[in-house]
VMD Tcl script that draws the C-alpha trace (Angstrom):
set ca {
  {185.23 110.42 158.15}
  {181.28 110.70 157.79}
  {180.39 110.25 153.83}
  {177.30 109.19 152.25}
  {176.36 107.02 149.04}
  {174.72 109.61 146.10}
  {175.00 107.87 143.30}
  {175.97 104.66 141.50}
  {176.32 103.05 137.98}
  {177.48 101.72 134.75}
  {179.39 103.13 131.68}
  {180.97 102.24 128.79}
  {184.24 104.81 127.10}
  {187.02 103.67 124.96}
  {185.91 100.23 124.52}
  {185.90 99.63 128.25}
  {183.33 99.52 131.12}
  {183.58 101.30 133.97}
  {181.26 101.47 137.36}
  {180.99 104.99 139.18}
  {180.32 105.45 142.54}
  {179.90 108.53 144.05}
  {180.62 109.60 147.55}
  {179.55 113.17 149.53}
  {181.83 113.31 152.27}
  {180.69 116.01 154.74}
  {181.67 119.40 154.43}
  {183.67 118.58 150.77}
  {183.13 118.36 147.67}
  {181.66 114.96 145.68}
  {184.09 112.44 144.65}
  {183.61 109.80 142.10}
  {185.65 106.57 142.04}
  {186.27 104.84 139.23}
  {186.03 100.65 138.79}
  {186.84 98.68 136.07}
  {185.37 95.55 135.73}
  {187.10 92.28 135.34}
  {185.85 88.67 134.42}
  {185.98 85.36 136.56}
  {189.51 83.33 135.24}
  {186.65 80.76 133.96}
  {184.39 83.41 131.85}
  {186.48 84.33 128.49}
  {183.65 84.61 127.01}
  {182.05 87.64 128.79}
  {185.73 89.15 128.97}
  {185.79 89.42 125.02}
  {182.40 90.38 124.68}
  {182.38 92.99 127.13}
  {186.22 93.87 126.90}
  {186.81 93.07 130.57}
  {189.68 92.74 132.31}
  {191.05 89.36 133.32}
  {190.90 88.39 136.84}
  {193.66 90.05 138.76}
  {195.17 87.29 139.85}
  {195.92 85.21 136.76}
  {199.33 85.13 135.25}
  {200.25 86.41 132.33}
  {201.56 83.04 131.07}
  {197.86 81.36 130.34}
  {197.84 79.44 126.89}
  {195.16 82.77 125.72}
  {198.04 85.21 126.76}
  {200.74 83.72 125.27}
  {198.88 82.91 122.19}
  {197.68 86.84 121.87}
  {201.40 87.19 121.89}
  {202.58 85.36 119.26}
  {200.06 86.45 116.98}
  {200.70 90.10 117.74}
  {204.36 89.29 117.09}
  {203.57 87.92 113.69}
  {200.94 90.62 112.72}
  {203.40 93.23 113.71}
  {206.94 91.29 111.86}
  {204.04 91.53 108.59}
  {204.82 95.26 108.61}
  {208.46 94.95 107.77}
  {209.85 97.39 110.05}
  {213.09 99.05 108.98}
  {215.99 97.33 111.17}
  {218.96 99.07 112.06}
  {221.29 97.11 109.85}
  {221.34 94.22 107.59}
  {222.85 91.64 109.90}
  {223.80 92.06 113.16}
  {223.98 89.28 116.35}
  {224.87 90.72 119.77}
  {228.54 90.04 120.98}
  {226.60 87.31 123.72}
  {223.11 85.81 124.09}
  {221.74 83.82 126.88}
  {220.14 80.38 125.00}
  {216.98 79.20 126.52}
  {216.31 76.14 124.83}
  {217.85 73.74 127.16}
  {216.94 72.12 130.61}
  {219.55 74.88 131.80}
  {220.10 78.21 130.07}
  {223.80 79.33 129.29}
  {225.46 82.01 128.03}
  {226.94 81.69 124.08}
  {229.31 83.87 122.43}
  {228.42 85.56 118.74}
  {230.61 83.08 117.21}
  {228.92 80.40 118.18}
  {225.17 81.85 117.88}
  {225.66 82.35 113.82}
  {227.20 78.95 113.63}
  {223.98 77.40 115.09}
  {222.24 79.63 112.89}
  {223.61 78.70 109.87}
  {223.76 74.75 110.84}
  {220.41 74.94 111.42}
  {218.64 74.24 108.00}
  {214.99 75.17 108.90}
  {216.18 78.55 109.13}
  {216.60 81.53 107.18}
  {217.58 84.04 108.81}
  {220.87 85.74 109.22}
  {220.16 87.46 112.39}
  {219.26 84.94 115.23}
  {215.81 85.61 117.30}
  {215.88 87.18 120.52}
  {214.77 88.92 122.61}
  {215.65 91.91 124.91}
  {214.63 92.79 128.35}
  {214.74 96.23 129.89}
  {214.03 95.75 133.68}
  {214.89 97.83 136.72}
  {218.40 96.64 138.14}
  {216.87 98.37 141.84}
  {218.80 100.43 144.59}
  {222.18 100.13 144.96}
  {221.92 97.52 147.38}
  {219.27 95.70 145.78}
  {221.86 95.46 142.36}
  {223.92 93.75 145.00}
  {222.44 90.35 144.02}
  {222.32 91.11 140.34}
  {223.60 87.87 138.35}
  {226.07 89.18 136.24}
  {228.84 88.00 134.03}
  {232.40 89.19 134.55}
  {235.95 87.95 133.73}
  {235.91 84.80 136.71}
  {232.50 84.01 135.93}
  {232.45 83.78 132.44}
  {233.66 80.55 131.76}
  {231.17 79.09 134.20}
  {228.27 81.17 133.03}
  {229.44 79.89 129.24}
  {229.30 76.12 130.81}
  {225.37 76.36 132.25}
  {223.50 79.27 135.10}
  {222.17 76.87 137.71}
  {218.64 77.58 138.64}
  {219.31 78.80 142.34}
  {221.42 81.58 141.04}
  {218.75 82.63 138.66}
  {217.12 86.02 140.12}
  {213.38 86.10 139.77}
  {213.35 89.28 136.94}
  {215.89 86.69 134.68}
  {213.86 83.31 135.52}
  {210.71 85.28 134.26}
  {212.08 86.59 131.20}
  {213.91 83.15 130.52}
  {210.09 81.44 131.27}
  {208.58 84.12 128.99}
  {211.52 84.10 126.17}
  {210.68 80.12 126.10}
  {207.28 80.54 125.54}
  {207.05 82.87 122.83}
  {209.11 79.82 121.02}
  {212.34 82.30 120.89}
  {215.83 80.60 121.14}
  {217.95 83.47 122.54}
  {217.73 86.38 125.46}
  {219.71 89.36 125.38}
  {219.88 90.53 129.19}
  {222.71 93.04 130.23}
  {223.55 91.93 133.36}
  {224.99 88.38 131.70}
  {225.71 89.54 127.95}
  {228.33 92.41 128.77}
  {231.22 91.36 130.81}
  {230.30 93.94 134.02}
  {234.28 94.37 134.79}
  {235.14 94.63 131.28}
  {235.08 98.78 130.39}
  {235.77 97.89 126.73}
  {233.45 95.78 126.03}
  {230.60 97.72 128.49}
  {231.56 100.73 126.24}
  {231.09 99.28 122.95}
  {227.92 97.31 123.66}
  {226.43 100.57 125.01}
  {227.01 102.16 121.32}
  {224.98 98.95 119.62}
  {222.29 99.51 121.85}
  {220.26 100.85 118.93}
  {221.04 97.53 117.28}
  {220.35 95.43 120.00}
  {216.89 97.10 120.72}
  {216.34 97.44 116.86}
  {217.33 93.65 115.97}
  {215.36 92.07 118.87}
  {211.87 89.90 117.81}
  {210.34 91.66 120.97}
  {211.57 93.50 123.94}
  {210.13 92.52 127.44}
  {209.27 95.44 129.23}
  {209.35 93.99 133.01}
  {207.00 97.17 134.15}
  {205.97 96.02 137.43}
  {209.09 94.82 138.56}
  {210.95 97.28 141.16}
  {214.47 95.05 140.89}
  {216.16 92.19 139.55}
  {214.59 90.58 142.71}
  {210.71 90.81 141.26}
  {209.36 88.88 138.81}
  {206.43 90.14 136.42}
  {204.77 87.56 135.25}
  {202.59 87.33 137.99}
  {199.51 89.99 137.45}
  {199.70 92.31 140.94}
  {196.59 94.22 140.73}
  {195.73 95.78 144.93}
  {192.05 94.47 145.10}
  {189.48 95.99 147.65}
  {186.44 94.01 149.15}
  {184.38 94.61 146.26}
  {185.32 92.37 143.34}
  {186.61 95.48 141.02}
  {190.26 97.13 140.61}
  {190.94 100.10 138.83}
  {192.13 99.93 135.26}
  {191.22 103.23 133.87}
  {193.80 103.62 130.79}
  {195.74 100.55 131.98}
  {198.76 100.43 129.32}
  {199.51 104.24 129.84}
  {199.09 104.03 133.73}
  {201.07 100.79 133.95}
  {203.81 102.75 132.59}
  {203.54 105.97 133.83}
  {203.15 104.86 137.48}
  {206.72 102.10 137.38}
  {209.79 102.57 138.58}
  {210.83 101.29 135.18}
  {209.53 105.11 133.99}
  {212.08 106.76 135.96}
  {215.03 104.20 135.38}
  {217.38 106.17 132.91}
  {218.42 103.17 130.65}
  {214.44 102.34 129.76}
  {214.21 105.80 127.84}
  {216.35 104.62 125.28}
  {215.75 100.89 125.14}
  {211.84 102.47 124.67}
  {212.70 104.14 121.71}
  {215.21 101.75 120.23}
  {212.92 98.62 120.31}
  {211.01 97.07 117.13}
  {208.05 95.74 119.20}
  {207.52 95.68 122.87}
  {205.42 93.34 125.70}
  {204.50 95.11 128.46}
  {204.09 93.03 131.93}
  {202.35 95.78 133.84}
  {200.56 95.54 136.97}
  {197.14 95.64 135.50}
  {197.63 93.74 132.03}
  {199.86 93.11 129.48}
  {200.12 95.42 126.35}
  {202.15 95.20 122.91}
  {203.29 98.11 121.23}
  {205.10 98.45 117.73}
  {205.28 101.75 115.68}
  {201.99 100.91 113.88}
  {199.34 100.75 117.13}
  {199.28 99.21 120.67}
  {196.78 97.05 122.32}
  {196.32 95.64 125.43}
  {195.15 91.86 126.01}
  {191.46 91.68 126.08}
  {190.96 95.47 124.35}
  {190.56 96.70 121.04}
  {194.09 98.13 119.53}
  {194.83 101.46 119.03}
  {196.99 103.58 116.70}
  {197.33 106.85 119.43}
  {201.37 107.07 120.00}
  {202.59 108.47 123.14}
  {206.84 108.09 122.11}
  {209.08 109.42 119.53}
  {209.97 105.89 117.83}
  {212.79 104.88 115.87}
  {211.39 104.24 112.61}
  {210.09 108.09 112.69}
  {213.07 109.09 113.33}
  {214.38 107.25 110.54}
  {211.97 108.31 108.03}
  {213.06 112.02 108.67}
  {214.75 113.42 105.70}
  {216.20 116.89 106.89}
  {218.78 117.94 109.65}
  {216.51 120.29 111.25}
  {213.48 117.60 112.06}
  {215.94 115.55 113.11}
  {217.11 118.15 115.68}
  {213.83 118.68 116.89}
  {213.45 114.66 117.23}
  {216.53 114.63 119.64}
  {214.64 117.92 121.45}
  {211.56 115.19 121.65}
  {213.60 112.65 123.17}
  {215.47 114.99 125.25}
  {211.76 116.03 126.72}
  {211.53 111.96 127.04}
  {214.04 112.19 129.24}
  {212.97 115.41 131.43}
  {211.89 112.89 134.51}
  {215.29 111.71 134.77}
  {218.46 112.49 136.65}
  {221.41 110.99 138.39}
  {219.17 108.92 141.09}
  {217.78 107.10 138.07}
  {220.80 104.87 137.55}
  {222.48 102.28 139.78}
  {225.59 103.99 138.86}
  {225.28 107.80 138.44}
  {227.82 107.89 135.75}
  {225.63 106.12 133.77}
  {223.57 109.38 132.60}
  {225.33 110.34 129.01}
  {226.18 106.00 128.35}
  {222.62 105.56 129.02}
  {221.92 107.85 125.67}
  {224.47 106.29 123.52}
  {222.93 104.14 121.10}
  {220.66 106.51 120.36}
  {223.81 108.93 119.89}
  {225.12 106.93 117.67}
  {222.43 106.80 115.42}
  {221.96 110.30 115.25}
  {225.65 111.04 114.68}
  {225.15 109.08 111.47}
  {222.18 110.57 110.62}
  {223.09 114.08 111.09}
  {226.92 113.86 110.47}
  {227.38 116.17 113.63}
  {229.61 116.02 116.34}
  {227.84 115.06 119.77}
  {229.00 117.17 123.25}
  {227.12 115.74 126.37}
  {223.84 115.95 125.07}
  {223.69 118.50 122.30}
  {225.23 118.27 118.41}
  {227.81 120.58 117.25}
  {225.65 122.58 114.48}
  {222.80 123.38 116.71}
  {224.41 124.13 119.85}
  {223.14 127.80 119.89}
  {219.41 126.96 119.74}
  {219.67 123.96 122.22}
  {221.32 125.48 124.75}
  {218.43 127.70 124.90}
  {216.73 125.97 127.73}
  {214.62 126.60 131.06}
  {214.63 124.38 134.52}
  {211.47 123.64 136.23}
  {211.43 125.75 138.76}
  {210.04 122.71 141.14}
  {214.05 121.13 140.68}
  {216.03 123.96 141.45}
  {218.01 124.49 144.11}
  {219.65 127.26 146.55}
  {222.01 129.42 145.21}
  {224.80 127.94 146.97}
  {223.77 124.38 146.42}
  {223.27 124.88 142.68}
  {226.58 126.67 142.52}
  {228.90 124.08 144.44}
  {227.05 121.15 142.59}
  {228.40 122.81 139.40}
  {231.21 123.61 140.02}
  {232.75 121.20 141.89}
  {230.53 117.87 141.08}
  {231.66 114.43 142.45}
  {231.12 112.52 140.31}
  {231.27 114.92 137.03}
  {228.61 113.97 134.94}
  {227.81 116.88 132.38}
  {229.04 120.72 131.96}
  {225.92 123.29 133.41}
  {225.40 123.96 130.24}
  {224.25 120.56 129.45}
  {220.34 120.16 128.77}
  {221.00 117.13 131.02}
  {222.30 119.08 133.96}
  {219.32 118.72 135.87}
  {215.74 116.62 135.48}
  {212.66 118.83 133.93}
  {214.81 120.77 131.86}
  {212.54 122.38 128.61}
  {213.97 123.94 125.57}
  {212.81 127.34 124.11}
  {211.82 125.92 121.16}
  {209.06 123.71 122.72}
  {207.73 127.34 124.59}
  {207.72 129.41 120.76}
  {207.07 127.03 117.60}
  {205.64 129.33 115.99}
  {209.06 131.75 116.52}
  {211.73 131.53 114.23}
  {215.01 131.21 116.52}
  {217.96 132.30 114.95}
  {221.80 131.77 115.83}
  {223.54 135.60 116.20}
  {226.73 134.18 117.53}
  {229.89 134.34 116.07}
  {231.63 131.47 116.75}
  {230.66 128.53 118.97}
  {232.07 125.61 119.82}
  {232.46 123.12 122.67}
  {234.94 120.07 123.50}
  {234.46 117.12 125.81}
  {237.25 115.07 127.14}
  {236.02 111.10 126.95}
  {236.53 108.80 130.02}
  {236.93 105.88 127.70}
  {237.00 104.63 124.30}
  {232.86 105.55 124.06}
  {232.55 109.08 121.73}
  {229.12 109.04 123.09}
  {229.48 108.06 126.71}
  {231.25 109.20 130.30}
  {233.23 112.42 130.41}
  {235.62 114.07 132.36}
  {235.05 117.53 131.70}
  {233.10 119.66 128.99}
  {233.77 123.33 127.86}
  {231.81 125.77 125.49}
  {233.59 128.62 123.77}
  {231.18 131.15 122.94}
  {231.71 134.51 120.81}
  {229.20 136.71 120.80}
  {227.88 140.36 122.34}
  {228.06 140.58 126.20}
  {227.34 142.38 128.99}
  {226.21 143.02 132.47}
  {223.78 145.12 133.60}
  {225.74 147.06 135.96}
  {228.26 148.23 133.58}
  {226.09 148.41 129.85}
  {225.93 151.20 127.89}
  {222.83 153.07 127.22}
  {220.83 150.71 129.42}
  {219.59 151.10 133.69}
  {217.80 148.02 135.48}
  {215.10 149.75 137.13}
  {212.83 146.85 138.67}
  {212.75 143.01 139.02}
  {210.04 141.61 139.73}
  {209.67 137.85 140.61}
  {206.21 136.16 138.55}
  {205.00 132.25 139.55}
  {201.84 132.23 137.85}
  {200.88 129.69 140.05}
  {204.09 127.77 140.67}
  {206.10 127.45 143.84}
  {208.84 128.88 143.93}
  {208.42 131.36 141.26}
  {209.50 130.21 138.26}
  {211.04 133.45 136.67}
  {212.01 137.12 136.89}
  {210.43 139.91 134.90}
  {213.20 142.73 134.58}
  {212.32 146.24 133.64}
  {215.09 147.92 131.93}
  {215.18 151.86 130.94}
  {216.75 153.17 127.68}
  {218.51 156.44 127.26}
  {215.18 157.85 125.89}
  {213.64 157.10 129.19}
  {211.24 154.65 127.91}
  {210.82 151.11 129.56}
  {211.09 147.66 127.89}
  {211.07 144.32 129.81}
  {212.69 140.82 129.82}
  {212.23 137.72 131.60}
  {214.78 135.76 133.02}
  {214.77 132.27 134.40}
  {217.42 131.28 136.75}
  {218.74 127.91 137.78}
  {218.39 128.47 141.85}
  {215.70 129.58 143.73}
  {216.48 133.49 145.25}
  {214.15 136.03 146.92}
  {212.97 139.39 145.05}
  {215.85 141.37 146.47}
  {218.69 138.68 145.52}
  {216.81 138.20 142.31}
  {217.86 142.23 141.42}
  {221.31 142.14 142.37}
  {222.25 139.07 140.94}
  {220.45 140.03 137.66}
  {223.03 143.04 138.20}
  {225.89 140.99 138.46}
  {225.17 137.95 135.82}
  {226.88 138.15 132.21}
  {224.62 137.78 129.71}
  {225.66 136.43 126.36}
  {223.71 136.50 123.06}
  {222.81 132.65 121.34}
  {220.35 134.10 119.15}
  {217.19 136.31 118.39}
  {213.66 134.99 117.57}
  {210.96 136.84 115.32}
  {206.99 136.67 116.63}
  {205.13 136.17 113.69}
  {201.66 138.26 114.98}
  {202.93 142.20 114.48}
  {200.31 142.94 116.36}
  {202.17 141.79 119.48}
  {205.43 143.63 119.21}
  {207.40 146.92 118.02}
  {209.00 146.67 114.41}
  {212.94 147.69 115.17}
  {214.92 150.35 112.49}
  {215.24 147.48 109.83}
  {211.93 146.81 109.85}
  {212.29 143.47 111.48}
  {211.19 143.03 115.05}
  {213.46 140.59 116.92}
  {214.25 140.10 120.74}
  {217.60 138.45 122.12}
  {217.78 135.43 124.00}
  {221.10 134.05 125.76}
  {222.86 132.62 128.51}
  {223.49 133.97 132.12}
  {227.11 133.48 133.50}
  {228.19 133.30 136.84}
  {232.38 133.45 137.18}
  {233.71 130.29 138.30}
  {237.34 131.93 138.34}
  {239.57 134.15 136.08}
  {239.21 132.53 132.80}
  {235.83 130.86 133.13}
  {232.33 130.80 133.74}
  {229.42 128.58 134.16}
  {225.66 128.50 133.08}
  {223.56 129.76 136.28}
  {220.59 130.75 133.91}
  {218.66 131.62 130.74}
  {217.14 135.07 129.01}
  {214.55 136.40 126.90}
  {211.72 138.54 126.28}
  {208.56 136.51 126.90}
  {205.27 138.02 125.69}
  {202.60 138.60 128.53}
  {199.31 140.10 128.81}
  {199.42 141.87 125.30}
  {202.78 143.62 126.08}
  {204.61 145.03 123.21}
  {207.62 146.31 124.41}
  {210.66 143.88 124.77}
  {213.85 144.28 124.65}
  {215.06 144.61 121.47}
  {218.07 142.79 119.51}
  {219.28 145.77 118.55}
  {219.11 147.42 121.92}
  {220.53 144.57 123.78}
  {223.44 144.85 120.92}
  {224.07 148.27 121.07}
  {224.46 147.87 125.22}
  {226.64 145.21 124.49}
  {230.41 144.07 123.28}
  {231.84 141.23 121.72}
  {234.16 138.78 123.65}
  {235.08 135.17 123.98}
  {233.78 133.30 126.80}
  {234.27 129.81 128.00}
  {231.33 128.03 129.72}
  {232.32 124.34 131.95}
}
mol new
graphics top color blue
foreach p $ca { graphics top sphere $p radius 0.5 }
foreach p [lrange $ca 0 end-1] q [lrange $ca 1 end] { graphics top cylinder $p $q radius 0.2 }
display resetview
């Protein structure tokens, strides 16, 4: 590669400085690479004058570090965040304070706590890690506490079978001058399905109640440590840091491990070992060592979820940490099963909030809205892939109705806030069969019972699909299907249809011919400009599920419909067309 050397300097943006340097390779376009700047481990003072980085390869266990630590601890306790009860101590803690860590039972935690007469608090300190466990192989050498080992583990855990993930948050937990760790590889008894199950419901507790939760972001496995700063350096003495605490997130495996989505939105206050630097983040601002804090949010938090005061915001909050969770999918976990336990605390606390029933991801009294969602067309499958995953999954996991079916899904209300959807079903209502004594966690098997106007296009009255037409806009495979469907009048109106397989433009007809469609509900655009007013006055458009038979008595989700505005079009399909081509049955969706 031939390039040359155009331009160079120095720039200052969000409190940090930068150096540019850009390149003209031959033939291409420029390209300017970014450098952030770090100090020498001896100059502090330049790094907080300048807001540098620290050198890249200093731990994060300095006496500056761990002192910014405990003071953004204490800052942040100042705010008296809501916890999630009044007392609460975890069923097992790991206690650091000795030569030799060991496990200790709740029992014995709140006796220490109330023998010890310096304190006053009813709820021991702790803290709580959320880590990657790895690969299946790599969980392999995972410490863990089961029925043979507790005893032992109860007695001391020797330093050689310490992995390097639990001997860093140990080291860390020490520190920060905190007696206890909460770590669930040794606090829940890993043979023990009763006790897994109910610890998996307190995770909201556990999360909520803990002084700080160490986020272990650039460790892969229980067989990396973090506390060691791993920044990739080049020959010049720079590495790049542009928007360090978001990129040492985004760019983890931690951000794609199923069980951190939760413990993210459960915790108090977090410490986060990234690659780059270390950042703390509590619902009132984040800042990362060495930078100015900020008070920009990037997560749905607890304590706003908590200071909702109506069902409906709180059913959009689950939609916002459903969309938290659109990146992950059954290669996320260790265990695959672990998709709908991995949600569970946070289940809980909703169920008590919203005093709804929960089915695999969705809540009894909204199930016709959130249903209503789309796949990313970039995760879909072939037909028949799709189709045998669904119908015959090993392991089951959730129905295909679920929003958690599949990774990327989005729900309609996210396309069309400013739509009011609207349930037109007549009865709906779904059971779940539990694995276990969890309400919130592994099932067996899921079905939906839906009443409401049907059809299929091949047999409805008053209606003809004349044209399908496949649209991308720029995504590969096309995302949806644009269907053009002729009244008895003769005239045209259109609907769009997003299926959950990929198909060509010729499948894309016939199966459009041979889907059900059921009605969930209608949805009013607010500009009349936009759309045709209907007989009542009223203009609303249908939206709904699309059924493939799975055998005599049932179906399953393959799909989802509406009329989605484009290019100024006013004529949809109406509600009261799609009702009048329709007729009302009982369907059950697995």
């Amino acid at each position: 590669m031939v390039f040359s050397l155009y331009d160079t300097g120095i720039f200052e943006q969000f409190f940090r400085n930068y150096i540019f340097v850009g390149v003209q390779v031959v033939n291409k376009s420029p390209i300017i690479l970014y450098f952030g700047i770090e100090s020498t481990e001896e100059d502090e003072t330049a790094r907080e004058r300048f807001w540098l980085d620290g050198p890249s390869t200093q731990p994060y266990t300095d006496e500056r570090s761990i002192q910014w630590m405990k003071e953004s601890i204490a800052s942040c306790v100042r705010h008296n965040h809501s916890l999630p009860s009044a007392e609460f101590t975890p069923e097992r803690l790991v206690d650091v304070r000795g030569d030799t860590p060991k496990l200790v039972e709740r029992n014995n935690v709140i006796a220490s706590c109330q023998s010890d007469s310096q304190s006053q608090l009813q709820t021991p300190r702790f803290t709580a890690l959320s880590y990657c466990w790895g690969t299946p192989d790599e969980a392999k050498g995972q410490l863990t506490t089961t029925a043979s080992s507790l005893t032992q583990r109860l007695t001391g855990i020797e330093d050689h079978e310490i992995t390097p993930v639990l001997r860093d948050a140990i080291h860390i937990t020490k520190l920060l001058s905190i007696p206890y760790l909460w770590i669930d590889s040794l606090c829940i008894r890993q043979d023990d399905t009763t006790d897994w199950e109910q610890q998996c419901v307190d995770m909201d507790k556990i999360y909520g109640h803990a002084e700080v939760t160490i986020v272990a972001a650039s460790s892969r496995s229980c067989h990396e440590g973090f506390l060691q700063r791993k920044s990739h350096q080049i020959r010049v003495p720079f590495h790049s840091t542009r928007d360090p605490s978001l990129s040492d997130m985004l760019r983890c495996r931690l951000a794609t491990r199923g069980w951190a989505v939760q413990e993210k939105i459960l915790s108090t206050r977090r410490i986060i070992f990234g690659v780059n630097n270390v950042h703390f983040i509590c619902p009132e601002l984040c800042q990362s060592r060495g930078k100015p804090p900020s008070q920009e949010k990037y997560d749905t938090t607890i304590h706003e979820v908590k200071a909702v005061r109506n069902n409906q915001e709180l059913y959009d909050k689950w939609g916002d940490i459903l969309k938290s969770f659109s990146r992950i999918d059954a290669e996320s976990f260790t265990h695959a099963t672990d998709l709908l336990p991995s949600l569970s605390g946070l289940a809980s606390l909703f169920a008590g909030l919203l005093q709804d029933e929960y089915y695999a991801g969705h809540w009894g009294k909204d199930l016709a809205v959130s249903l209503a969602w789309t796949m990313n067309p970039t995760s879909r499958d072939a037909k028949s892939v799709h189709l045998d995953r669904i119908s015959s999954p090993d392991p089951f996991l959730v129905p295909s109705w679920s929003q958690l079916c599949k990774p990327y899904a989005v729900n309609l209300r996210e396309h069309y806030s400013t739509m009011s959807l609207v349930s037109e079903v007549e009865h709906i209502d779904a059971q779940v069969s539990l694995c276990g004594s969890n309400p919130f966690g592994t099932i067996k098997n899921a079905r939906l019972q839906v009443r409401s106007h049907t059809m299929t296009l091949k047999s409805a009255t008053g209606i003809e699909l004349v044209e399908t037409t496949r649209l991308n806009f720029g995504l590969t495979p096309p995302a949806w299907c644009r269907l053009s469907i002729k009244g008895t009048d003769g005239g045209i109106s259109y609907c769009h249809v997003w299926p959950d397989y990929n198909m060509s433009e010729k499948e894309a007809h016939e199966e459009a011919l041979a889907w059900k469609w059921i009605l969930l509900g209608s949805f009013s655009v607010t500009a009349p400009e936009t759309s045709i007013a209907t007989n009542d006055g009223e203009d609303r458009q249908p939206f709904g599920l699309l059924l493939h038979r799975v055998n005599r008595s049932e179906w399953c989700r393959v799909g989802l419909f509406y009329p989605e505005p484009y290019h100024g079009r006013r004529d949809f399909l109406s509600l009261q067309t799609f009702k009048s081509a329709s007729e009302i049955e009982t369907v059950t969706v697995i």
